[in-house]
MARPAKOL-323041 format. One record per residue: z, y, x of N, C-alpha, C, O in turn; residue in three letters. Coordinates in steps of 0.1 Angstrom, whole numbers, padded with zeros to 4 digits, always signed. Layout:
N
ZYXZYXZYXZYXALA...
This chain:
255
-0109+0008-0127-0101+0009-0115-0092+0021-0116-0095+0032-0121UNK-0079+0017-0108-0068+0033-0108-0066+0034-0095-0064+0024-0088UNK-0066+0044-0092-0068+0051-0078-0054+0061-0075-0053+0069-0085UNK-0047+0062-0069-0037+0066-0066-0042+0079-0055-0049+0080-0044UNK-0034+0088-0063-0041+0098-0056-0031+0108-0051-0025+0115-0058UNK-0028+0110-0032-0016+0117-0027-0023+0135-0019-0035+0138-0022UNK-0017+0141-0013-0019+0151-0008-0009+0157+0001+0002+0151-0001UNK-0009+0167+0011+0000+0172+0014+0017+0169+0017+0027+0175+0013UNK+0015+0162+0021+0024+0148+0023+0036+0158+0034+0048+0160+0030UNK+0033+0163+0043+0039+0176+0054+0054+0170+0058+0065+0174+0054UNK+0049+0158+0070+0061+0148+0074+0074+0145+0069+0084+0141+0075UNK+0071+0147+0050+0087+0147+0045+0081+0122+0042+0072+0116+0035UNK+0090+0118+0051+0092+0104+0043+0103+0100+0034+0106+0088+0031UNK+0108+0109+0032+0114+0103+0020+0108+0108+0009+0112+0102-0001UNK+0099+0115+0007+0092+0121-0007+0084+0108-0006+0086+0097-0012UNK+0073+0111+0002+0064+0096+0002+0067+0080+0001+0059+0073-0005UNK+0075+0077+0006+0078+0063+0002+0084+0063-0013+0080+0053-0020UNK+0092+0072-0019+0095+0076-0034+0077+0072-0041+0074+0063-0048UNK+0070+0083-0035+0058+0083-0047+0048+0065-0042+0041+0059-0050UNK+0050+0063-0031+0038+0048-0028+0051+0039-0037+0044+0034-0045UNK+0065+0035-0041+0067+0029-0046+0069+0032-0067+0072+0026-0077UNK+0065+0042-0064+0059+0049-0081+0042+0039-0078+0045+0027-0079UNK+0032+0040-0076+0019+0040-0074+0017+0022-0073+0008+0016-0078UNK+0026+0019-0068+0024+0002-0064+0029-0006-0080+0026-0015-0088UNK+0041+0006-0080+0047-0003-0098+0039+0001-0107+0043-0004-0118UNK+0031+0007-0108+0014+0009-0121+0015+0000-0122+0022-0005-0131UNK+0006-0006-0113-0002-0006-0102-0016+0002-0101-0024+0004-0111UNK-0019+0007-0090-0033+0012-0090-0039-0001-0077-0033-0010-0072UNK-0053+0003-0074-0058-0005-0073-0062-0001-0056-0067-0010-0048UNK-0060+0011-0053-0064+0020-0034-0057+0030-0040-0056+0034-0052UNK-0051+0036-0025-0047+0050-0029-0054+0057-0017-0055+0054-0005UNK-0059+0069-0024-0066+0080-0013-0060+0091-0011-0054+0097-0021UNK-0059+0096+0002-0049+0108+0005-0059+0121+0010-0067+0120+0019UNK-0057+0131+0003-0065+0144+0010-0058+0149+0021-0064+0159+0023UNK-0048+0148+0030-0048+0155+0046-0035+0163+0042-0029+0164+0032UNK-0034+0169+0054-0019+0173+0054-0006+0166+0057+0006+0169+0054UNK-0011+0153+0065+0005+0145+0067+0016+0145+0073+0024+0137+0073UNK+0016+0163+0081+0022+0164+0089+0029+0179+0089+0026+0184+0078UNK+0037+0188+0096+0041+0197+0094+0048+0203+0086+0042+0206+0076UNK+0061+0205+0085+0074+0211+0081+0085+0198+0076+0097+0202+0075UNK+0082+0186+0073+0088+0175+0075+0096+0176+0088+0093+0184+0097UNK+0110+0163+0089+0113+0157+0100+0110+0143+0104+0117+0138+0113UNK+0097+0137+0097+0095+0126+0097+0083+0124+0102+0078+0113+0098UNK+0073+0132+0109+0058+0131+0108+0051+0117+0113+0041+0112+0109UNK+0064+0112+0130+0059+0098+0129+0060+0085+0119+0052+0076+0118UNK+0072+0087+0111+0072+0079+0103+0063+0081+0091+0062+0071+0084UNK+0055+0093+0086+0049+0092+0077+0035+0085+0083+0027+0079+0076UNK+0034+0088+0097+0020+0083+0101+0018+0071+0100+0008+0066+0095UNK+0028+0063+0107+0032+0046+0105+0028+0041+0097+0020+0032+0097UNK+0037+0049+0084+0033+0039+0071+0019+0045+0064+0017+0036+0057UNK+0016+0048+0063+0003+0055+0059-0007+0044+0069-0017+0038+0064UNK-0004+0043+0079-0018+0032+0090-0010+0020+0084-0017+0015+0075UNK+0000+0015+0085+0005+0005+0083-0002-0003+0066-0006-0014+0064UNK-0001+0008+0058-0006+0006+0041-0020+0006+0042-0027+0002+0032UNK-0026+0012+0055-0039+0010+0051-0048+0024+0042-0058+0023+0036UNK-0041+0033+0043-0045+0043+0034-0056+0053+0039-0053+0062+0046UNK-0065+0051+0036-0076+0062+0040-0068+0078+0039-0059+0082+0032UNK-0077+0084+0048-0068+0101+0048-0081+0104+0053-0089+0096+0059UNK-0084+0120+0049-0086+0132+0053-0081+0140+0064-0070+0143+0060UNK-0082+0143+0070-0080+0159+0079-0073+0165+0068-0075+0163+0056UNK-0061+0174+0074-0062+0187+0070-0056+0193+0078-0052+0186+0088UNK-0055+0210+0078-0048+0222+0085-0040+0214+0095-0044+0211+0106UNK-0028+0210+0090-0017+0204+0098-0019+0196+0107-0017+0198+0119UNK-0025+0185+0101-0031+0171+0109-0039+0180+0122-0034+0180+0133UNK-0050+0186+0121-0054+0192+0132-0049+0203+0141-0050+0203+0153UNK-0044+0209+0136-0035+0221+0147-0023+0207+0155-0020+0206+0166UNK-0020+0199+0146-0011+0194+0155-0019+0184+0160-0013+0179+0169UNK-0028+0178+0159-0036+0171+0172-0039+0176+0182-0037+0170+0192UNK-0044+0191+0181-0052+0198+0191-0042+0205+0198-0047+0212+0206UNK-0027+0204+0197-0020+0216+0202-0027+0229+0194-0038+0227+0199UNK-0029+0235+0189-0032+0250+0186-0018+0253+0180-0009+0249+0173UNK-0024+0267+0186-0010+0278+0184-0005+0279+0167+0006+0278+0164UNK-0018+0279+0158-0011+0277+0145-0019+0273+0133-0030+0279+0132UNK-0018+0267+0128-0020+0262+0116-0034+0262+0105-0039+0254+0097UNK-0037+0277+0109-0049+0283+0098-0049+0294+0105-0041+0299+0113UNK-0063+0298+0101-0070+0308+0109-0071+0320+0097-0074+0331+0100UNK-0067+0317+0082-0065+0325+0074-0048+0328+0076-0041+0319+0079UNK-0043+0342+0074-0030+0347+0074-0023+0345+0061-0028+0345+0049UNK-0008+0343+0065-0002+0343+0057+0009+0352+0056+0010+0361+0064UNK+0018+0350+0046+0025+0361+0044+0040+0362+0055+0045+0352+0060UNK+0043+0373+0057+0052+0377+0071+0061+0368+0069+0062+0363+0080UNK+0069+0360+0060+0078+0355+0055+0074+0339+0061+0080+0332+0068UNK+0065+0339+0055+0060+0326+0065+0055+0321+0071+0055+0309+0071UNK+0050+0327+0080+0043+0330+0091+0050+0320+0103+0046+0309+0107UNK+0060+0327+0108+0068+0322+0120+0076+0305+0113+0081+0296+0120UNK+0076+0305+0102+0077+0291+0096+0072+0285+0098+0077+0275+0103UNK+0057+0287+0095+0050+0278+0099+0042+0272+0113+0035+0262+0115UNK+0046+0281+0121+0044+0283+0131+0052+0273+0139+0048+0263+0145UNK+0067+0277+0136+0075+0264+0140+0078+0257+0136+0084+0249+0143UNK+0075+0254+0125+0071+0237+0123+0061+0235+0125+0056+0226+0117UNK+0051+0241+0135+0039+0232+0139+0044+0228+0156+0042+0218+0163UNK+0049+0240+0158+0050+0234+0175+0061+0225+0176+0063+0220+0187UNK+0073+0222+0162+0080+0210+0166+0073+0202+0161+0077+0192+0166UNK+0063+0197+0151+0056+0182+0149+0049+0178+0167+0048+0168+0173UNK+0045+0195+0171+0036+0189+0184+0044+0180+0191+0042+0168+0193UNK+0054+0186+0193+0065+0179+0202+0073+0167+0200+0081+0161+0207UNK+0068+0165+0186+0075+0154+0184+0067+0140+0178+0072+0130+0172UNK+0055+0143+0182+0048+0131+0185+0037+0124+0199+0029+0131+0206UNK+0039+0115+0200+0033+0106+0207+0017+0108+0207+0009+0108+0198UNK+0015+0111+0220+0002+0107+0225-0012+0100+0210-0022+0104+0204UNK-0003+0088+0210-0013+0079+0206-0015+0083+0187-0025+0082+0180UNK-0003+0087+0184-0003+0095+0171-0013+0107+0172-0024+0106+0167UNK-0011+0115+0178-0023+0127+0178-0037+0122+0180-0046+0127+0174UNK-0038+0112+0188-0052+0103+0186-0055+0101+0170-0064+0105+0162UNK-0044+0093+0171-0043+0090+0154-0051+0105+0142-0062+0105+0137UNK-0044+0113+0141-0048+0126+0135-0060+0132+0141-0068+0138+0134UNK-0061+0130+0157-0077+0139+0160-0090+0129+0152-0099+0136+0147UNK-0090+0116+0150-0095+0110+0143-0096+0109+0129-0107+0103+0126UNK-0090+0112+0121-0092+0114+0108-0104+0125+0102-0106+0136+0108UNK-0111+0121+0094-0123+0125+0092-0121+0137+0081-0111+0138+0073UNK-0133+0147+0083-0134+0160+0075-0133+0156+0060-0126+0162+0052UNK-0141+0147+0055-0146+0142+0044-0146+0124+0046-0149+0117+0056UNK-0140+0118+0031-0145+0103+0031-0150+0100+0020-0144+0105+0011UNK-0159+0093+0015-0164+0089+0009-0168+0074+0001-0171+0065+0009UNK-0168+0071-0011-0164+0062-0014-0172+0058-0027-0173+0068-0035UNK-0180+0045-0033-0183+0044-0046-0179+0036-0055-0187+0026-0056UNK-0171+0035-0062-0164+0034-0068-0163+0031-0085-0157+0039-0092UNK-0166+0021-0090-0170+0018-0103-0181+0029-0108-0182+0038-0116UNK-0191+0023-0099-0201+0036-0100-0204+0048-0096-0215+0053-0094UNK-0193+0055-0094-0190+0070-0091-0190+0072-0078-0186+0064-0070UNK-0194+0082-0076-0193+0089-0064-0179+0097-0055-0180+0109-0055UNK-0172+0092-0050-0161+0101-0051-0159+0104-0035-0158+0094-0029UNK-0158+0115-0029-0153+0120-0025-0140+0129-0016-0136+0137-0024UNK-0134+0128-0005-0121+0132-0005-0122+0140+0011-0127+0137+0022UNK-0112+0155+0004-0117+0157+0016-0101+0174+0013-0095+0179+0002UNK-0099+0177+0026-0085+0187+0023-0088+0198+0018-0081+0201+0009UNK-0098+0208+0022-0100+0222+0015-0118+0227+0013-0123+0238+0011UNK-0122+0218+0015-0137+0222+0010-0147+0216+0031-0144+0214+0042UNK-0162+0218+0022-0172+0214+0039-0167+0219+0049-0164+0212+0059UNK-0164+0234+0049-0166+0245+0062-0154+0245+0067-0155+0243+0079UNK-0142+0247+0065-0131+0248+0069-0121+0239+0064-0124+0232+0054UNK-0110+0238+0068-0098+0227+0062-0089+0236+0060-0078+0231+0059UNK-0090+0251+0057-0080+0259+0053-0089+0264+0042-0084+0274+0036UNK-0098+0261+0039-0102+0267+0029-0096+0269+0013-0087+0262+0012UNK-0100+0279+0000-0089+0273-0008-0100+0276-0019-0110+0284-0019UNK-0097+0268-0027-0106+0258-0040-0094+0260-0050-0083+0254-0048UNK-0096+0271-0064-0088+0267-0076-0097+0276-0087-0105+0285-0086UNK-0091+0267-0101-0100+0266-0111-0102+0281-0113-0112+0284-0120UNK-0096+0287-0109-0096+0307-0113-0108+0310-0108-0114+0319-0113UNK-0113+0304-0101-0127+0307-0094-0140+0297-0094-0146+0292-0085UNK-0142+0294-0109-0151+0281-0112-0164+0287-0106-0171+0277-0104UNK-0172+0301-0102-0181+0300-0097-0185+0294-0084-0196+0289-0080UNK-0172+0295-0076-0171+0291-0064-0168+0274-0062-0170+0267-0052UNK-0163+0273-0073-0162+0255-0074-0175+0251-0076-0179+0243-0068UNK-0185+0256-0085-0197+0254-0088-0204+0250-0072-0206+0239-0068UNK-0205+0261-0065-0211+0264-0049-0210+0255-0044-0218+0251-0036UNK-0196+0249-0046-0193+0237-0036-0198+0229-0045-0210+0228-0045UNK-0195+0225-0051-0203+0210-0063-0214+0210-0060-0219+0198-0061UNK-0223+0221-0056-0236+0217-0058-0241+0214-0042-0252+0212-0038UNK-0229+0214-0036-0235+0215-0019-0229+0194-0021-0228+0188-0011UNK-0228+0189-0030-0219+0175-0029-0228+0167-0039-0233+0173-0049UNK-0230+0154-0036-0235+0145-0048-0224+0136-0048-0224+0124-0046UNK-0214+0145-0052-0202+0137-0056-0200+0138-0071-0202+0149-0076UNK-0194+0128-0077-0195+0128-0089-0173+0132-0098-0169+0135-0109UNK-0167+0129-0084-0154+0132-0083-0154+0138-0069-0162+0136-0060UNK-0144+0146-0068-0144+0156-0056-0126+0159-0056-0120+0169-0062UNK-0119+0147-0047-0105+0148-0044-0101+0159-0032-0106+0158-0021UNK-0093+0170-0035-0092+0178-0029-0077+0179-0025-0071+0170-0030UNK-0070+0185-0019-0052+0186-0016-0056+0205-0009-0067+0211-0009UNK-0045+0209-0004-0045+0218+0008-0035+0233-0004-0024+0238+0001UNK-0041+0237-0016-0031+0247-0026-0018+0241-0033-0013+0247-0042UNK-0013+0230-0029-0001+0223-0033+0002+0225-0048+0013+0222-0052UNK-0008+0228-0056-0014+0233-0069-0020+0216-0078-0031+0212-0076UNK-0015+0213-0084-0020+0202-0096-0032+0209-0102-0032+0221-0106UNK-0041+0202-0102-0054+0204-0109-0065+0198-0115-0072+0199-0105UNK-0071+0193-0124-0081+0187-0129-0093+0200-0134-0089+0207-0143UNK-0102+0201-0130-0116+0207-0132-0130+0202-0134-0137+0195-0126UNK-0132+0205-0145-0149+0203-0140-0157+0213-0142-0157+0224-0149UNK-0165+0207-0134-0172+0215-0127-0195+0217-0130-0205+0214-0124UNK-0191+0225-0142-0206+0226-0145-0221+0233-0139-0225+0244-0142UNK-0229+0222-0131-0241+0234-0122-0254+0227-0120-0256+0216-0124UNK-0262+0236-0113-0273+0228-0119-0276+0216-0104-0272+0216-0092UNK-0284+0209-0113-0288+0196-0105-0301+0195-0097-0309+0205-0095UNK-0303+0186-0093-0312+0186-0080-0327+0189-0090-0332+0200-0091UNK-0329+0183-0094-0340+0186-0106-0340+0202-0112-0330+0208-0116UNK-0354+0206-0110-0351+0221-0120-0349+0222-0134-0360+0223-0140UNK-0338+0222-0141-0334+0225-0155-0326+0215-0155-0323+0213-0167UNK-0320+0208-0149-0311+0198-0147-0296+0200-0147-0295+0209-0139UNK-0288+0198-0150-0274+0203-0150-0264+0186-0144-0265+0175-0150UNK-0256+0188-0134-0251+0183-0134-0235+0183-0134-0231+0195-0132UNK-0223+0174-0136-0209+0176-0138-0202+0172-0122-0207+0163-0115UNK-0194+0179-0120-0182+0173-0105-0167+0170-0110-0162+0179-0104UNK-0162+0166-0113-0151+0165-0117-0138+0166-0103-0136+0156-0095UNK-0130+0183-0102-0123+0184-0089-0109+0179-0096-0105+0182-0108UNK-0103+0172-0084-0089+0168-0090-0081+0170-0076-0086+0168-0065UNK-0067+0176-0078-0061+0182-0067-0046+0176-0073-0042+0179-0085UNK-0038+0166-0062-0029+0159-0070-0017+0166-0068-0006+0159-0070UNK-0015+0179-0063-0005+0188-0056+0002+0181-0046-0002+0171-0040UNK+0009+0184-0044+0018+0182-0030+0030+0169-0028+0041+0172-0033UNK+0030+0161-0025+0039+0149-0019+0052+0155-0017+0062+0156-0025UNK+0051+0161-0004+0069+0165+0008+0066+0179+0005+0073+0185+0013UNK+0058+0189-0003+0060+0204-0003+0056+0212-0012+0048+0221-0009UNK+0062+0210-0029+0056+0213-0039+0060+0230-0039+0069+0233-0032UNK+0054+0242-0046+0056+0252-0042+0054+0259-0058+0051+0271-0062UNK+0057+0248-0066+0061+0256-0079+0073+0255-0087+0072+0254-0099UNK+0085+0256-0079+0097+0254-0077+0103+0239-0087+0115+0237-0089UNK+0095+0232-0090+0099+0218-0091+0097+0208-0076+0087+0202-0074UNK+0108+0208-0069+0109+0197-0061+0108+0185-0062+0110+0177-0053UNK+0106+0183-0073+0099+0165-0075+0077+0168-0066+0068+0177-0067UNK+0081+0153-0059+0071+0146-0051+0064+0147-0063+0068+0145-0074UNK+0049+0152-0059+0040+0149-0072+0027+0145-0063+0024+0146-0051UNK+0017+0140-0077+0009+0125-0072-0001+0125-0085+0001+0132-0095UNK-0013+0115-0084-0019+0120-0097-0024+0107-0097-0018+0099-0090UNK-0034+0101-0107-0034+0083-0111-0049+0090-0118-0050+0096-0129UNK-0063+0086-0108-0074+0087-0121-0079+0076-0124-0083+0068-0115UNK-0080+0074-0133-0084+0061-0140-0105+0057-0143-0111+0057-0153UNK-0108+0055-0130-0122+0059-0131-0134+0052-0144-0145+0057-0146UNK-0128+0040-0150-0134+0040-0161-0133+0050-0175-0143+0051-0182UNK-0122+0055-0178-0123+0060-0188-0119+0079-0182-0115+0089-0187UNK-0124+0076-0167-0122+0093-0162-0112+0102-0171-0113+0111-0179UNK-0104+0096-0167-0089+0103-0169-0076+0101-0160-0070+0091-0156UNK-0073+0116-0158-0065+0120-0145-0052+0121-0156-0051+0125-0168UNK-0041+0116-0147-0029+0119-0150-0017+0123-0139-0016+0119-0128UNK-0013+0130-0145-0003+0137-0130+0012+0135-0132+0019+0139-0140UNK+0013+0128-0121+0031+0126-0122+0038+0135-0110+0033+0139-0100UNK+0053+0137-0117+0065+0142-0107+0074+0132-0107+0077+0126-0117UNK+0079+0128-0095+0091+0118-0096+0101+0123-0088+0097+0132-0080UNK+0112+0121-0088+0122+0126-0081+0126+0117-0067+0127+0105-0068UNK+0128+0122-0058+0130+0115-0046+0145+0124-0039+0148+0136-0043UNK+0152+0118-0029+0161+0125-0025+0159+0137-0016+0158+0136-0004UNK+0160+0146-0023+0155+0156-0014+0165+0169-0006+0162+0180-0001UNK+0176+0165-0008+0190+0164+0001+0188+0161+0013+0188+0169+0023UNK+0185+0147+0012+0180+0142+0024+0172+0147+0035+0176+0150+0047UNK+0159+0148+0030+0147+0158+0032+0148+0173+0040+0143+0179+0049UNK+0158+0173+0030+0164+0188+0039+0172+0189+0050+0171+0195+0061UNK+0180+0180+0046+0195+0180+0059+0186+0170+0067+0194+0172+0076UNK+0176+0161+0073+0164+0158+0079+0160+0173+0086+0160+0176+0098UNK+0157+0179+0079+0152+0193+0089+0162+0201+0094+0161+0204+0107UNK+0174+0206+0086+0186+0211+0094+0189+0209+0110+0191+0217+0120UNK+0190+0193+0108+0194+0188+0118+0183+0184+0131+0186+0179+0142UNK+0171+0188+0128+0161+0186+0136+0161+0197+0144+0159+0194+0156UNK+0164+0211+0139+0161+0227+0149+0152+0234+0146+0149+0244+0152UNK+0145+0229+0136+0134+0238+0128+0142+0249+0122+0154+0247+0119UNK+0134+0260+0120+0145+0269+0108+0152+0266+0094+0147+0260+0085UNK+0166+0270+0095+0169+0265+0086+0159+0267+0069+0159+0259+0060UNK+0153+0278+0072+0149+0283+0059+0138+0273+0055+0138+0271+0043UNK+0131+0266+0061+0122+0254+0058+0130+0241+0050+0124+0234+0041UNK+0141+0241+0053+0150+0233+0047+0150+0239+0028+0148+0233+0017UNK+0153+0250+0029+0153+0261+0018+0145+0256+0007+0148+0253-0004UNK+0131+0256+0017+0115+0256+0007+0115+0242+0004+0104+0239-0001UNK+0124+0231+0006+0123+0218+0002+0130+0217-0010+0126+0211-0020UNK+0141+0225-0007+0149+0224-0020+0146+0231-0033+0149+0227-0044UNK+0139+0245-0031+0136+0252-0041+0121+0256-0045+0116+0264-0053UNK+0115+0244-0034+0101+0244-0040+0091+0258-0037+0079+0258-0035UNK+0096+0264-0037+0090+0279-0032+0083+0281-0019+0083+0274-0009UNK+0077+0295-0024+0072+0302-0007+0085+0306-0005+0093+0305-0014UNK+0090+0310+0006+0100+0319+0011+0104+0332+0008+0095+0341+0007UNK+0113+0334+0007+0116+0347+0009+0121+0354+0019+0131+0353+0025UNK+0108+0365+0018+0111+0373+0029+0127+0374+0040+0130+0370+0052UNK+0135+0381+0032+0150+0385+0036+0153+0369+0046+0156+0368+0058UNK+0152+0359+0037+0160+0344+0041+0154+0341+0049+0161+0334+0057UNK+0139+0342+0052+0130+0333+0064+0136+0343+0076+0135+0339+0087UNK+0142+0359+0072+0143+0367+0084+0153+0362+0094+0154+0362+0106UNK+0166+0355+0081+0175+0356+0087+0180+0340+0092+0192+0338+0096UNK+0172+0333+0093+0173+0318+0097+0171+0316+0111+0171+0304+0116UNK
């Protein structure tokens, strides 16, 4: 089986219909989304649409929930001055610019889903058990360990560091002297890649022969931007579409 694997989607639909029409021409066989469908896009209802409309299982993440709940912002961990009031306002314009019945939509999406899968155990979920801002990367395999071993998951789909990643994950098993494997895979970001390649990226694991592959595709991302311009968001959000980056300080000041 191939599993089409999205993340961090952050209401851009022109990135995401680019990558579900990459995923369909494989073909894979389900696609699972780790959370984030919402915020800094100009599209968040339309990403919601097609996402229920395709049938795509999702996760929770950061976004999805500050903008269900109304909350003031995003993550309860800080970020840098530069992006801060960014993010901030692109959360209070997704609030505003969805329907009732959509925020239902997002208060409902689950912390974790779970799935078995040619055997395997797999798991999906936006930034680890305890929080949905949490952050999970391979620099810190002890801490991947901790969580692996809090999961009897055998794959552990993650999104939320907009970071590509395949890990595994070596620890011990429920048995004493027992060792078991987690294999974490993180498909980076859809609508908000932040390693200055603005190509939509997406990952394809192939659960019989457990092998992840990670694609970039190019999507119009002109579009994407002049979409936010013209929405009233800061222009500098438009910026981070095009150059894939965090912000810079000076430019986020002066937008």
């Amino acid at each position: 089986m191939k599993i089409g694997l999205i993340s961090d989607i952050h209401g851009n639909i022109h990135a995401l219909t680019r990558v579900l029409q990459e995923l369909y021409a494989h073909p894979v066989d389900i696609i699972l989304c780790a959370g984030d469908l919402v915020g800094f896009g100009a599209h968040p209802g339309q990403v919601i649409h097609l996402l229920r409309h395709m049938a795509i299982p999702c996760a929770a993440g950061n976004y999805d929930a500050a903008v269900a709940w109304d909350l003031p912002q995003p993550s309860q961990r800080p970020s840098s001055p530069a992006l801060e009031p960014l993010r901030r306002a692109a959360l209070a314009w997704a609030q505003a610019h969805l329907s009732q019945e959509q925020k239902h939509y997002l208060r409902n999406l689950p912390m974790t889903l779970s799935f078995k899968l040619d055997g395997l155990h797999i798991q999906v979920m936006h930034a680890g058990l305890d929080a949905l801002d949490d952050w999970y990367m391979p620099d810190d395999p002890d801490r991947m360990a901790r969580l692996a071993a809090r999961l009897a998951a055998d794959v552990v789909i993650m999104g939320h560091t907009h970071h590509p990643y395949a890990f595994r994950s070596w620890h011990e098993g429920k048995k004493p002297g027992s060792v078991r494997t987690t294999l974490f895979i993180n498909p980076g970001s859809v609508g908000r890649p932040l390693d200055g390649d603005p190509r939509a990226a997406f990952a394809i694991f192939d659960t019989r022969k457990q092998q992840v592959d990670f694609h970039r595709v190019e999507y119009d991302v002109d579009a994407a931007a002049r979409a936010v311009e013209k929405s009233g968001m800061p222009l500098a959000i438009a910026r981070l579409l095009r150059e894939a980056t965090r912000p810079d300080p000076l430019l986020a000041a002066a937008a």
